[in-house]
C-alpha positions in Angstrom: -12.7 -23.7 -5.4 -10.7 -25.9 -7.5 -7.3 -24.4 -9.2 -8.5 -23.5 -12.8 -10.9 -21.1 -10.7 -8.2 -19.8 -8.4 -6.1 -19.0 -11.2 -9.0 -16.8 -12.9 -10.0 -15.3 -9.5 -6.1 -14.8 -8.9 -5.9 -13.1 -12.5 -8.6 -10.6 -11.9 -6.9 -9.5 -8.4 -3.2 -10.3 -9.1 -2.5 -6.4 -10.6 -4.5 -4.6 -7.4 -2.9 -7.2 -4.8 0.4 -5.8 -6.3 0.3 -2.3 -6.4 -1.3 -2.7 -2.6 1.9 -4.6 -1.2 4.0 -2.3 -3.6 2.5 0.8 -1.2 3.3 -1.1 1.9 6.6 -1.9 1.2 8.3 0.6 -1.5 10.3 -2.0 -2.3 9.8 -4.0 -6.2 12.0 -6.8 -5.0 10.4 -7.3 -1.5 6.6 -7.2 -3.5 7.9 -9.7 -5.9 9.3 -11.7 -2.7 6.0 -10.9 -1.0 3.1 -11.8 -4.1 5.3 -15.2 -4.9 4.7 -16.1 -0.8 1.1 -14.7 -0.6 0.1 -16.8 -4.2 1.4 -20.3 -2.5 -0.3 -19.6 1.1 -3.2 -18.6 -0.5 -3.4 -22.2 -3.2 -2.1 -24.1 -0.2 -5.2 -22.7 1.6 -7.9 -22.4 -0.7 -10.0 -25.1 0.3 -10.1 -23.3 3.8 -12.1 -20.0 1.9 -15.7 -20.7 2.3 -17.6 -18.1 0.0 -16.0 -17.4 -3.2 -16.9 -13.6 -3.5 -15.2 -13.0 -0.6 -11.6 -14.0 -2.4 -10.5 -10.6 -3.0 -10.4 -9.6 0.7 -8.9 -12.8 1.7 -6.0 -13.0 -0.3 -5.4 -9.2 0.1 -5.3 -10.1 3.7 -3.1 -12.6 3.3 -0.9 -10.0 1.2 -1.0 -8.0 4.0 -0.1 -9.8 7.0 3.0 -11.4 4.9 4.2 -7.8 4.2 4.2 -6.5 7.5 6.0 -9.8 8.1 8.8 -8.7 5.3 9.3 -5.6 7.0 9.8 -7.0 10.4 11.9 -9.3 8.5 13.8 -7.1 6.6 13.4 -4.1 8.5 16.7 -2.3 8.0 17.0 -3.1 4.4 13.2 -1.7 3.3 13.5 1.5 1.4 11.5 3.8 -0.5 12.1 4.1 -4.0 12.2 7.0 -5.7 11.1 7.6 -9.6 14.3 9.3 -10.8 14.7 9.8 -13.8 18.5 7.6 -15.2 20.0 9.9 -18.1 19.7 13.5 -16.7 20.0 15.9 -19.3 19.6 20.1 -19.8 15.8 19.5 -20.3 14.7 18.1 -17.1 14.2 20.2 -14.2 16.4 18.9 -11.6 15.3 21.2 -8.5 11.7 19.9 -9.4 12.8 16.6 -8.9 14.2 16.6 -6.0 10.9 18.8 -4.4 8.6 16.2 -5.5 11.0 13.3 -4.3 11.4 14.8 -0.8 7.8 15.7 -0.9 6.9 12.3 -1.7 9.2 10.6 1.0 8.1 12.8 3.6 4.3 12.0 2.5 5.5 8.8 2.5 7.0 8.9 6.3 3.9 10.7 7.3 2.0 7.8 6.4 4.4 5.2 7.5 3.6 6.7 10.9 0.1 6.3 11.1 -2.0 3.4 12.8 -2.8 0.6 10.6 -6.2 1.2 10.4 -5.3 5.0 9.2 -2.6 3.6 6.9 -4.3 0.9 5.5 -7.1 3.1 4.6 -4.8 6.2 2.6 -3.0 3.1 0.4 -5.9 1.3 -0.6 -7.9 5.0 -1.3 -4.9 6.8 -3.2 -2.3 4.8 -4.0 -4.9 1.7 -5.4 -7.7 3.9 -6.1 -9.9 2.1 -4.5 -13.7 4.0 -3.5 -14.4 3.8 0.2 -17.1 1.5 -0.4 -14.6 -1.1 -2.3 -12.1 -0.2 1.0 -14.8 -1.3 3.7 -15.1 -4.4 1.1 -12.0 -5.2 1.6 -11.6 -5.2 4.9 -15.1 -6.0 6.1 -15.6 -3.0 7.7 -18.8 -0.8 7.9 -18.7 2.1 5.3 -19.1 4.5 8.1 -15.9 3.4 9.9 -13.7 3.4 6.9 -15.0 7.2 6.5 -14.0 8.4 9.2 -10.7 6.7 9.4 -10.1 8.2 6.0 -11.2 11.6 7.0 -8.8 11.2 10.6 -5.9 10.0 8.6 -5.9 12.7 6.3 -6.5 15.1 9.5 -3.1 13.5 10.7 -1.4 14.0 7.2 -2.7 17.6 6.7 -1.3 18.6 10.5 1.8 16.5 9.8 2.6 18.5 6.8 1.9 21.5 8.2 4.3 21.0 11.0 6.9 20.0 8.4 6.7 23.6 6.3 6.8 25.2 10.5 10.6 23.6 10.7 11.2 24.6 7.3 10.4 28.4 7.8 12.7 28.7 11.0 15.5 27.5 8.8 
């Protein structure tokens, strides 16, 4: 693959590749950080990728692994970031935003917590919107497999939550 076709493979996977470091690591500073490191391993590497239709999954793994690495990296200093809104007026219902923000960090948690193989599975299926089949794609797993990591993860989440609303009620 020379670099004319990286770039137009790059430009076809560069907006997914984000969003799926974006859900690892809630952070738009550390995904900018993270796609700049992931775009130079990957050109400095290209000659080492044998089949071209398998670009997608090999650059998202190199996404991947130099995430994780930014979090061990940066561990302390990785937050999630919340969608607040900046000018608050009398129209905007401010107990409704901070529900859905401490419902979306404990999510968020909840899913933090899970095995990588859960994890990986519940970002690339609802924060990407990636189909199953696109999921066992990308990781070159069998479709089964990626099912029922999909259907255990959300098992996890379900009984998580659950036991979130328990501490809740006995406040």
């Amino acid at each position: 693959m020379n670099k004319r076709q990286f770039e137009e493979a790059l430009a076809k996977v560069y907006t997914p590749l984000y969003k799926y470091i974006y859900s690892i690591l809630n952070n738009k500073h550390g995904c900018d950080d993270v796609m700049m490191i992931t775009v130079e391993i990957a050109l400095k590497n290209i000659k080492t990728l044998k089949e071209k239709e398998k670009f997608k999954s090999w650059i998202f793994t190199i996404g991947k692994r130099n995430a994780f690495k930014y979090i061990e990296k940066y561990r302390r200093e990785v937050s999630i970031e919340t969608n607040q809104p900046d000018i608050i007026d009398d129209t905007i219902d401010i107990e409704g935003i901070v529900i859905n923000n401490e419902t979306y960090e404990m999510v968020a948690n909840i899913i933090s917590e899970l095995d990588d193989k859960y994890k990986n599975v519940i970002i690339q299926r609802y924060y990407n919107g990636h189909i199953l089949e696109e999921i066992a794609k990308i990781y070159g797993e069998n479709l089964n497999t990626i099912k029922t990591r999909h259907r255990r993860a959300l098992v996890v989440i379900k009984k998580a939550i659950e036991g979130y609303k328990k501490q809740d009620e006995k406040r």
